[in-house]
C-alpha positions in Angstrom: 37.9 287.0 -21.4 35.0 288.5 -20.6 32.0 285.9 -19.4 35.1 284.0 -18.4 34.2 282.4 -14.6 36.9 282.1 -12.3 37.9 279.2 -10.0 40.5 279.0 -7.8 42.8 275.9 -6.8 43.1 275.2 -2.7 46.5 277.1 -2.6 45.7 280.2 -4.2 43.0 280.5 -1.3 45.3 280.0 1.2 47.8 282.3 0.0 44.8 284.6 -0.5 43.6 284.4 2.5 47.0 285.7 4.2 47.2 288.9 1.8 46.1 291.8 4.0 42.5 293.2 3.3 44.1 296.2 1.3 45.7 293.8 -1.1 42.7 291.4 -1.1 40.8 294.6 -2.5 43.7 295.7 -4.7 43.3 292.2 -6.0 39.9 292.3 -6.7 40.1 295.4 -9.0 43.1 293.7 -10.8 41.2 290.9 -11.3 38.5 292.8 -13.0 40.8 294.5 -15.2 42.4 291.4 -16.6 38.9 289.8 -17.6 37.7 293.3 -19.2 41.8 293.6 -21.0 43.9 290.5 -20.2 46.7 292.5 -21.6 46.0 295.6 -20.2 49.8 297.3 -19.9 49.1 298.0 -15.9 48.9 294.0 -15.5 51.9 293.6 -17.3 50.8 289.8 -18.5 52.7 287.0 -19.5 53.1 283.8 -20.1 55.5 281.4 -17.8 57.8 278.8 -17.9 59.7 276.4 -15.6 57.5 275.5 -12.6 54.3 277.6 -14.2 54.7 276.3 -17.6 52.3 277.2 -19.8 50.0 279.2 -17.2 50.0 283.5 -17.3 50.9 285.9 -14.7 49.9 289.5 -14.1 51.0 292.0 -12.0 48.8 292.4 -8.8 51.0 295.6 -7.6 54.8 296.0 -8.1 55.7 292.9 -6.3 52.5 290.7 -6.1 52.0 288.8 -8.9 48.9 286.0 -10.2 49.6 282.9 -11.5 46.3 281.8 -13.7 45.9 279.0 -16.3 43.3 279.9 -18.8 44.0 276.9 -21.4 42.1 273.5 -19.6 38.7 275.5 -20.2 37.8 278.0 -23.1 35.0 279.2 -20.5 37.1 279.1 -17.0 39.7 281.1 -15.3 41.9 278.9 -13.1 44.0 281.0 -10.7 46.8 279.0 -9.5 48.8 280.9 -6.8 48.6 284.9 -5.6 52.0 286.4 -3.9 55.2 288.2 -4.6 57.9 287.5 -6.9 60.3 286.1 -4.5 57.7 283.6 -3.3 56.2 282.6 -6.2 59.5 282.2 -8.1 62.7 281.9 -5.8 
């Protein structure tokens, strides 16, 4: 993924924005990690189904998770939605 650029949609930078600073940072590194090894065993990534259909997750920390899609654009990095489990899927 590397040379991949990222985009976010309007909800993932609200939901973003309301992640503490820490976490914002924690994110940041995360983020990095997944465009150097997308299947780095830390990010513990996957693909979805149901509401996220055919978009990936990773693991943030134990309870945040990612949403991306990284299928519309060979050269883009879409990320859909940033929070924890319960939000994102409940």
């Amino acid at each position: 993924m590397q040379g991949k650029r990222t985009t976010t949609t309007k909800n993932f930078s609200k939901q973003f924005k309301r992640l503490s600073p820490k976490l914002q940072r924690i994110f940041a590194v995360r983020l990095q990690l997944f465009l150097d090894s997308p299947f780095d065993d830390r990010l513990r990534t996957h693909k979805l189904s149901g509401k996220y259909d055919g978009r990936g997750s990773f693991n943030v920390t134990g309870d945040i998770r990612a949403i991306f899609d990284d299928e519309a654009d060979e050269h883009v990095l879409i990320l859909v939605a940033i929070g924890t489990h319960s939000e994102l899927y409940g």
